[in-house]
N, C-alpha and C positions, 0 to 999 in steps of 0.2 A: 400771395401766400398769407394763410394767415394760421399760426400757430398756437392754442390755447394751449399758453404754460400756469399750472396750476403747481404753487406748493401743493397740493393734496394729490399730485399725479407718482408722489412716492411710497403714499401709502401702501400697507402691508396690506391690508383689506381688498382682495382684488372684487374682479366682480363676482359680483353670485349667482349663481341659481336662482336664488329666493330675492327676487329684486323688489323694492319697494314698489313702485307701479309700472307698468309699461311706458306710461309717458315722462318717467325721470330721467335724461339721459344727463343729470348730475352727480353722480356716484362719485363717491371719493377716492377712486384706486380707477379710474380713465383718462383718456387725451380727447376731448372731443377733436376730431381732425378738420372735418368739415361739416356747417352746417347745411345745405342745400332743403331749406327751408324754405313750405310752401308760403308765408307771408313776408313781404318784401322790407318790411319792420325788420322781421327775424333773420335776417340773411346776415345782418350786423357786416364783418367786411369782409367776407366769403368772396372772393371776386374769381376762382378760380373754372371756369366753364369747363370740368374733366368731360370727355365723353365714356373711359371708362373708369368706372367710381375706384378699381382699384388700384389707378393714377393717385391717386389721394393719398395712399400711403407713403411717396416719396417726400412729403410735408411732416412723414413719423419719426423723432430720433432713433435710428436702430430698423426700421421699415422701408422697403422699397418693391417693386413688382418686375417679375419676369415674363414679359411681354410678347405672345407670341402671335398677335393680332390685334387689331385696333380695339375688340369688345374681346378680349381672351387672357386676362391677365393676374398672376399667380401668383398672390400673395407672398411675400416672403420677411423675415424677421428674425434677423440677429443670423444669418446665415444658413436658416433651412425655412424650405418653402412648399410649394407643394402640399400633398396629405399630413407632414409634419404638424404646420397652421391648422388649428382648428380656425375655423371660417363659420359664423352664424349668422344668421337673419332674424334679427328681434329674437336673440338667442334660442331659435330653433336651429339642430344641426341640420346640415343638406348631404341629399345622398344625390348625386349627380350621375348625368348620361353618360358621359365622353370619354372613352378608355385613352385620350389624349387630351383631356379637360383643353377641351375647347368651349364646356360650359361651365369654366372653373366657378366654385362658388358666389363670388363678387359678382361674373357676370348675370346676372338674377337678379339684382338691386339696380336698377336704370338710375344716372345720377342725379336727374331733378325731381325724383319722388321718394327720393333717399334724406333722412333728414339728419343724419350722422350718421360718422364709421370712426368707430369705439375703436382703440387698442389699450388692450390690457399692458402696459407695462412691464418691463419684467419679466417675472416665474410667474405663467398662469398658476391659478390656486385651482387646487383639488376639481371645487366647485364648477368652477367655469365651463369646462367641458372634460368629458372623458379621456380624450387621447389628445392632451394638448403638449407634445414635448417641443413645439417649433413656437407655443407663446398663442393668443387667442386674438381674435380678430372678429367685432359683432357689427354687422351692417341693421340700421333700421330704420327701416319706411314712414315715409309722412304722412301718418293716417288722419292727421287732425289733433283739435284738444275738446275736451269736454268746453261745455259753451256755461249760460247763463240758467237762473231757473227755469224759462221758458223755450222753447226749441227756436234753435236759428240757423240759418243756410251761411257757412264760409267754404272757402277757397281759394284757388289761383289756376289763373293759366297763363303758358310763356312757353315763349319759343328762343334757340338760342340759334344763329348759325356762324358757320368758319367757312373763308373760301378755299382753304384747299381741300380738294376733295366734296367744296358743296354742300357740306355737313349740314343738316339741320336734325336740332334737339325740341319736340315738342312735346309738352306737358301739360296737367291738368289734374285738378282735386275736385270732387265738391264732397262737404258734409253736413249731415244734417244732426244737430248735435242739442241738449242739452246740459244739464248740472251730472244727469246719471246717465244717461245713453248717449252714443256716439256712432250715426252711421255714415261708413265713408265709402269712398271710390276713387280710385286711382286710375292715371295711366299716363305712360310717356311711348313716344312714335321716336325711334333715332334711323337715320339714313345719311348716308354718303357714299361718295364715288372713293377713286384710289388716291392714296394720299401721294403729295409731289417732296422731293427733297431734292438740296443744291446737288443730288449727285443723278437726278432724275426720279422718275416715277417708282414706285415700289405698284405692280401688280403681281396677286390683288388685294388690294386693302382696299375694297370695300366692305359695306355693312349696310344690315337691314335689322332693325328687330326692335319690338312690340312688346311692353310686359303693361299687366293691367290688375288688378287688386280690389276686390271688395272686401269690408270686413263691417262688424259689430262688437262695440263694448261698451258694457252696463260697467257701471261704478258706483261703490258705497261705502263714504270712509274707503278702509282700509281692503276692502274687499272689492274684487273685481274681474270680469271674464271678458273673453276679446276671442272671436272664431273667423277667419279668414279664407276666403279663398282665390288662386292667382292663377296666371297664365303668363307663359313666356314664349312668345312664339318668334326665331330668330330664321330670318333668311339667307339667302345666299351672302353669305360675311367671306371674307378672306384671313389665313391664318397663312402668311406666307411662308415661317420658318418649320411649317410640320409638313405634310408628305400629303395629306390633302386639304379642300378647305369646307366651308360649313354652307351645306346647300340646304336644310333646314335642322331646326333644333323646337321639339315643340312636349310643351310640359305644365301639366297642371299640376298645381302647387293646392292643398290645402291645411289649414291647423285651427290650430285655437290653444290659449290657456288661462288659468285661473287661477286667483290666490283669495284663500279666504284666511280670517283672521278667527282662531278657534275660540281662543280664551284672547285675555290682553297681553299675556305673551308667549303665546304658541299660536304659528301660523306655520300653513300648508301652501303647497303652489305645486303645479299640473301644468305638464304642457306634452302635446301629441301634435304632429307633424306626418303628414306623407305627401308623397313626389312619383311622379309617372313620367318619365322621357322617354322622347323617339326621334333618333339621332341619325341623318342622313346627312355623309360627308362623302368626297370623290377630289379623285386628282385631274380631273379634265374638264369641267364645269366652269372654271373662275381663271384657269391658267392655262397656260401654253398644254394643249392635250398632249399627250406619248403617244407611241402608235397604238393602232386599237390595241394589239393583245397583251398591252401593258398599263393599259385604261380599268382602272380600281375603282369601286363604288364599297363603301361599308355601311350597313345599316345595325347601329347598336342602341340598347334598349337601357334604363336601370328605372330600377321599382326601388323607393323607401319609405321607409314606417321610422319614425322614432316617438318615443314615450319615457317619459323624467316624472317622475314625483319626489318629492322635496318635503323636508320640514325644517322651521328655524324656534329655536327653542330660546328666550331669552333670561338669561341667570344674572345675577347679582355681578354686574360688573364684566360681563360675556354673553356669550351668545356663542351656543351649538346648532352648526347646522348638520344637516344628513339626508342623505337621500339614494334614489337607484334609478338607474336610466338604462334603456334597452333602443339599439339600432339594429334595422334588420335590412339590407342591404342585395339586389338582386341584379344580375348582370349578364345581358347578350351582344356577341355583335359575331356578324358574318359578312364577310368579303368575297364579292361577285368582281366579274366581268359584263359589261350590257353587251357587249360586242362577243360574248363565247357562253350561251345558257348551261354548257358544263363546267363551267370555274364556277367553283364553290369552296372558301374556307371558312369552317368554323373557329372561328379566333377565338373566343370566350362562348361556351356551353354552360348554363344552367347554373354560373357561377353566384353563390353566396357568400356573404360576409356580414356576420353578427356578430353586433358588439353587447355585453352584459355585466354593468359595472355599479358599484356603490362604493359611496366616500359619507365619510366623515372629514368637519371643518370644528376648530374650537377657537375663538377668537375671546384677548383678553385686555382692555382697557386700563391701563395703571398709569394716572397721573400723566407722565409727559412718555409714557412708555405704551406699545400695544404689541402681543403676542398674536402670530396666526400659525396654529400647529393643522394638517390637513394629510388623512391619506387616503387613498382610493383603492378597491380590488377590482379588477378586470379580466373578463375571460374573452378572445375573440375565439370564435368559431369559423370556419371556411370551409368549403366542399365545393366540386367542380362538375360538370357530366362531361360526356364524353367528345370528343373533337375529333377531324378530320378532314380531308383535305382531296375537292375533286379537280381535275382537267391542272394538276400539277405532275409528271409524270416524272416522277424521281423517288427512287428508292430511300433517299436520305427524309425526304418527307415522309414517307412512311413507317420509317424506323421511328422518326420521332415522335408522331400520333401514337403511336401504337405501347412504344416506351412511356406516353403520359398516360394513358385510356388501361395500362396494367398497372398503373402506379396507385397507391393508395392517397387520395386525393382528399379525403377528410382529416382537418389538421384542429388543434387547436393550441390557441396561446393564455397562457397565467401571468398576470403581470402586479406587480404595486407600484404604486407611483403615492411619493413621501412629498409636502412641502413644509418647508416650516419660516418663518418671516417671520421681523424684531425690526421695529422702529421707535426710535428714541427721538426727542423733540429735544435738544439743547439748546434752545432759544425760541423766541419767539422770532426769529428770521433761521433758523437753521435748526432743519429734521436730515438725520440721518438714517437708511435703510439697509437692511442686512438681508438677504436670502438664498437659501439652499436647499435645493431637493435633487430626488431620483425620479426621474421621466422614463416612461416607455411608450415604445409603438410596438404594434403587430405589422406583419407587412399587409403589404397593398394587394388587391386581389391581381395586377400587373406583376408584379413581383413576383408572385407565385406561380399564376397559372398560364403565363405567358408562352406558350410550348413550342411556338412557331418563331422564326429571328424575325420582329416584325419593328415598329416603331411606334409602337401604342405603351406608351412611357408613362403616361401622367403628365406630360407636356416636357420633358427634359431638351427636345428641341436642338440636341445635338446632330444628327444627322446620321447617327451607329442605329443599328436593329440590336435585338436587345429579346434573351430567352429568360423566363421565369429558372427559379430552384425552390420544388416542393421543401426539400429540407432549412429553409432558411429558419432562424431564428428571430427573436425581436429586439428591436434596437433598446440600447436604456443608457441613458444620457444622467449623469453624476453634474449638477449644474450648481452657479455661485454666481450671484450678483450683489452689489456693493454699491451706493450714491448717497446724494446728498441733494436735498433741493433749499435755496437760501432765496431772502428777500430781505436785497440792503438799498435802501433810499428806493432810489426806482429800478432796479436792475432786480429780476427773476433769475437765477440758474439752476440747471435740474441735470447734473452728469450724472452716468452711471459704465462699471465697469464691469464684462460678465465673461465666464469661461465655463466651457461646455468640454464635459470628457466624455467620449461617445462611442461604449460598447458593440460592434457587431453593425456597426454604421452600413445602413444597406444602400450600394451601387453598384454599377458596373466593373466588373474585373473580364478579363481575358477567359473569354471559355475553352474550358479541356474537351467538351464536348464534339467531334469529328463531324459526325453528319450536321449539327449546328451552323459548324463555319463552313460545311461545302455547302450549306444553302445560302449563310449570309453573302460568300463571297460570289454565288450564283446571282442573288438580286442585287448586292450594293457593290461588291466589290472588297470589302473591308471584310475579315472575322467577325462573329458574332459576341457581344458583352452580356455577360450573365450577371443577376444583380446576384450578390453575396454581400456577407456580411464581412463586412472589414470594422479597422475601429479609427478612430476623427479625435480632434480636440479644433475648438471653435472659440474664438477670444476676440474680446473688441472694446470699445467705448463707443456711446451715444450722448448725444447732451441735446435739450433745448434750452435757448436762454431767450429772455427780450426786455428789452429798456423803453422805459417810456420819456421820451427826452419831455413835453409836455400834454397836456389834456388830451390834446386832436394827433399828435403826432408819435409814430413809434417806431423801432427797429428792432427786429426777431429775426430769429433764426433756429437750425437746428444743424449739426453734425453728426456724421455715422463713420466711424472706422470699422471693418471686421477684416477676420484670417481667420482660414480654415485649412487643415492638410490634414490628410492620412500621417498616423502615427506607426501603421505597421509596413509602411512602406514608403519611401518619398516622393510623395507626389500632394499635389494640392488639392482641396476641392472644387467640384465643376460650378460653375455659375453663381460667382460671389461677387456683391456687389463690390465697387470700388469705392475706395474714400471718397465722400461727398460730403456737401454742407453749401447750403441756399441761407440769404440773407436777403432779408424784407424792409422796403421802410414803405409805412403806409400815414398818409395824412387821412383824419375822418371827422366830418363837420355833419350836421345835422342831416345833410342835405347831399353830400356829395361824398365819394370815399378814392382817393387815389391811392395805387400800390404799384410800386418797381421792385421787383427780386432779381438777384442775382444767383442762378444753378451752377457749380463747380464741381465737375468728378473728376477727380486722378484717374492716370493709366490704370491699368487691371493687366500685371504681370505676371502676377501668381496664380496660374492657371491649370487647368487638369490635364496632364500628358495620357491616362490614360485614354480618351474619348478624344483627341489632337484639339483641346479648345484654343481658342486664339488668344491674345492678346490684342487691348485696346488701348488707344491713347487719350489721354485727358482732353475737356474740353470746357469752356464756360457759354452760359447763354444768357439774356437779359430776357423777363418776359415785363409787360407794363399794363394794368390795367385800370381804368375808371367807371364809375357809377356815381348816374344822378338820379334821386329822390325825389322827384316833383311834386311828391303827395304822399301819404304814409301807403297808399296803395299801388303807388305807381316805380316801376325799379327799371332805369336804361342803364346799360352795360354796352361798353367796349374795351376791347381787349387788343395787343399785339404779342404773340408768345415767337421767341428768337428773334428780337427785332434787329439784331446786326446780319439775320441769315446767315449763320454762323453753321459750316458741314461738319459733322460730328456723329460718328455711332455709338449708339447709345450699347454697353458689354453685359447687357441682361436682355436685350431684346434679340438676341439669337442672331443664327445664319440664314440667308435666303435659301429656300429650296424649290421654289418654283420660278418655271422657266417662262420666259416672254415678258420677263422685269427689266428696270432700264438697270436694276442694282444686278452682276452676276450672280449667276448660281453659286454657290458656298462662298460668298460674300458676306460679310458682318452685316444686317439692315444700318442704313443710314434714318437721322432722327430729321424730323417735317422742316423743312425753309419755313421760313417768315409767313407766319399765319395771323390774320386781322380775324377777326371775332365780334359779331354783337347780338347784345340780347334785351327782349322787353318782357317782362314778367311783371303782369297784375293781378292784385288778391283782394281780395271782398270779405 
């Protein structure tokens, strides 16, 4: 583990829109988490071998992932996860396939071509993104750096592997680069079998998938364009806590953006993004099949476009930003039988979701003091076609098609979202940070147009089916966060305390709806959960700290407490992490880098009675790893993660729900036994 604590990580200044270049991932209001840098120089003491990058955020204070497959993992942050999280890539937003994000946004960033994963700290700002009331989250790829005045060829290639499961991570760069141009290419190949734990085998956790990346950028001074384009092509993966698993996922990515500098201080920045998914999952492929006429295949599609323009205006002492961003968001998926050519459901028809939003940001420098005032207007748009449902022969299903397909299904939502941020420097070891805003979301197009009790959640992973409500409203969260980051002698600390009041909070409640639950308790057995709006309060503390005992040697760490309950009813929130806190000591000489951490989560007993979640017991693990340098090009890795083989479920990585695992059905997953690791990665 290795935890970049910056005084400057409390900054009021979050990220922007209008970033100085693509290749600064130094901004003053970030954590770089990890660097998975393609030169072996630059990896500094990174020793973590994630396979999936959005593992990485459990190294974040206040960050941790809701895990529903080995390459399937859902951001989450200060206690809401999911759509909440804005999720970017080289800060383009992602419009994703999987109406059960099995392609949640992280996984789209392979983790050795990935050269950091940004969290915004905090209250995301205005800027950051549109709809960020869960806090922002920017992954960004190793495209290279501009070179020398003359063109030259660098890169890396490396491979990593783990024996459980077989894993191998392989990678590769090459660019061909000068002072102004930069042409590069990417690609990393991951695969493995199912992963083993002391309580046995989880099938299926396996995984296949392929992402690959060209791109071009000119640079001049301050001015500069970057156009890319990418492919994700994943295969048969296992998602064992969802109801099928991922038999492929295939998706070209393209974008590009640009910032030029108008005057010496007015500057513009541009950025356009779109995505094509075509998503083919089934419940009998990778797991114990059902009998045929209860063998499910869904083939779901999503189309997105986004487009941001920006301007930053620099004044006497401040700097205004402003700008407007539009998403535009398209969605299908149909559920067959291969064993019955009359089962036909259309689960999601022609569904859209358009976002159209502009902010204002005014930022104000005084002495040991800086002001961030920021607000944003937002409209989402939604509309649905029509759905229905063949070789289902129940009248209850037909009431309910036919109840959506009369329903007025063109919705929209008005929102503003206020931030405002105060930090005051009382020392030159001690900054103190203030902030407060009003955050909203629109619902999800799950949430709305969900018609049938089905399990296509956005990955909730609890095991309930689950009907949309055309009438929902949007959520809007009243938030407060408070810290302080010091630097005395050698000791770093960065705590922060934050509290979330959360209007209209949308989950699942109890449906009054009759033909809903005589269908849910037809396929699952359980009533059907209808998301509604309820209302939450969310409170926690996070800290990183780390001391440098000498030159080569150090000890970091980071802690996360959160709570969360329904305020209009007593019950808790579903899938909240549990008190944790990892402590690192890492020795690092020119030449060799050793690191031992210790992982620590408390039980998790405040848990959601509405959806029957469980409760988990605490547990500790040691991981330990080394690297040797034998040349500024050459990087050997070996790793042991759980080296006591310590059994232990991890209370965010869900319940099994497929059959032919050594773990039971509606069993909590258990976390991997004692996995050895090694990797060689060389760069040029």
């Amino acid at each position: 583990m290795q935890t970049h604590l910056r005084a400057a990580s409390l900054l009021l200044t979050a990220l922007p829109l209008l970033a100085v270049a693509e290749e600064d991932v130094e901004t003053i209001d970030e954590i770089v988490v990890a660097d998975y840098a393609t030169e072996a120089t630059a990896i500094r003491l990174e020793q973590q071998a994630v396979l999936d990058t959005a593992t990485a955020l459990k190294s974040i204070p206040g960050a941790n992932v809701n895990s529903n497959g080995p390459i399937t993992g859902i951001a989450q942050y200060r206690g809401m996860y999911g759509d909440r999280v804005a999720v970017t890539v080289d800060n383009h937003g992602m419009v994703t396939g999987g109406p059960n994000a099995m392609d949640a946004p992280l996984s789209y960033v392979s983790p050795m071509i990935t050269e950091a994963l940004v969290v915004e700290r905090g209250i995301a700002s205005v800027s950051s993104a549109p709809e960020s009331i869960g806090g922002h989250v920017d992954a960004r790829l190793a495209r290279g750096d501009f070179g020398a005045q003359e063109f030259g060829l660098s890169g890396f290639v490396g491979s990593r592997y783990s024996n459980n499961g077989n894993v191998n991570m392989s990678a590769g760069r090459l660019t061909l680069s000068n002072s102004s141009h930069r042409m590069s290419a990417i690609a990393e190949l991951d695969s493995g079998q199912n992963i083993s734990t002391p309580a046995g085998e989880i099938r299926p956790s396996l995984l296949d998938r392929r992402r690959y990346d060209v791109s071009y950028s000119y640079a001049n001074g301050d001015n500069h364009v970057v156009v890319y384009a990418g492919k994700l092509d994943t295969d048969e993966s296992g998602t064992p806590t969802l109801p099928m698993d991922i038999r492929y996922i295939d998706t070209d990515l393209f974008g590009g953006h640009f910032q030029y500098a108008v005057t010496p201080t007015f500057s513009i920045e541009g950025r356009a993004s779109a995505s094509d998914v075509e998503h083919l999952m089934d419940n009998f492929g990778l797991r114990s099949a059902p009998p045929a006429m209860m063998q499910r295949q869904t083939v779901a599609t999503g189309e997105g476009q986004t487009l941001a323009l920006a301007g930053k205006l620099d004044l006497e002492r401040s700097t205004l930003r402003f700008g407007i961003a539009r998403t535009d968001a398209e969605h299908d998926a149909v559920i067959t039988n291969p064993n019955d050519s009359m089962f036909r459901v259309i689960n999601f028809s022609d569904v859209e979701r358009d976002l159209t939003s502009v902010f204002g940001e005014w930022l104000l420098e005084r002495d040991s003091r800086a002001f961030e005032l920021g607000v944003s207007l937002k409209r989402v748009t939604t509309g649905a076609g029509e759905v229905g449902a063949m070789g289902m022969m129940s009248p209850a299903v037909t009431a309910l098609s036919d109840a959506f397909n009369n329903a007025d299904r063109s919705l929209s939502f008005d929102d503003v979202d206020a931030v405002a941020k105060y930090r005051y420097r009382a020392s030159n070891d001690l900054e103190w940070s203030f902030e407060i805003a009003r955050k909203s979301r629109a619902p999800s197009y799950q949430e709305l147009y969900l018609w049938l009790p089905m399990q296509a959640t956005g990955g909730l992973a609890d095991g309930r089916t689950y009907i949309g409500d055309l009438n929902l409203d949007s959520e809007h969260s009243n938030e407060l966060s408070v810290g302080f980051s010091s630097s005395y002698a050698r000791l770093d600390i960065s705590p922060q305390l934050f509290y979330k009041q959360i209007d209209g909070f949308i989950q699942g409640a109890p449906s009054a709806a009759g033909e809903a639950n005589m269908v849910a308790m037809m396929m699952g057995g359980q009533p059907a959960l209808q998301f509604s709006n309820t209302d939450a309060e969310i409170w926690g503390l996070d800290l990183a700290w780390s001391l440098r005992m000498s030159e080569r040697l150090s000890i970091d760490g980071v802690a996360t407490y959160t709570r969360g309950r329904r305020t209009d009813i007593s019950d808790n929130l579903y899938r909240l992490v549990p008190f944790n806190a990892r402590v690192g000591v890492t020795y690092a000489s020119e030449s060799w880098d050793f690191n031992t951490e210790v992982v620590a989560y408390g039980s998790q007993k405040d848990v959601a009675a509405y959806n029957d979640e469980r409760p988990t017991s605490g547990y500790e693990i040691v991981n330990t790893a080394v690297a040797w340098l034998p040349s500024p090009s050459i990087r050997l890795e070996a790793r042991v993660d759980n080296v006591f083989d310590a059994t232990y479920q991890e209370h965010l990585a869900g319940i099994n729900r497929a059959g032919g695992s050594d773990i039971a059905v509606g069993s909590k997953l258990y976390g991997a036994e004692r996995t050895l690791g090694a990797g060689l990665i060389y760069s040029f």
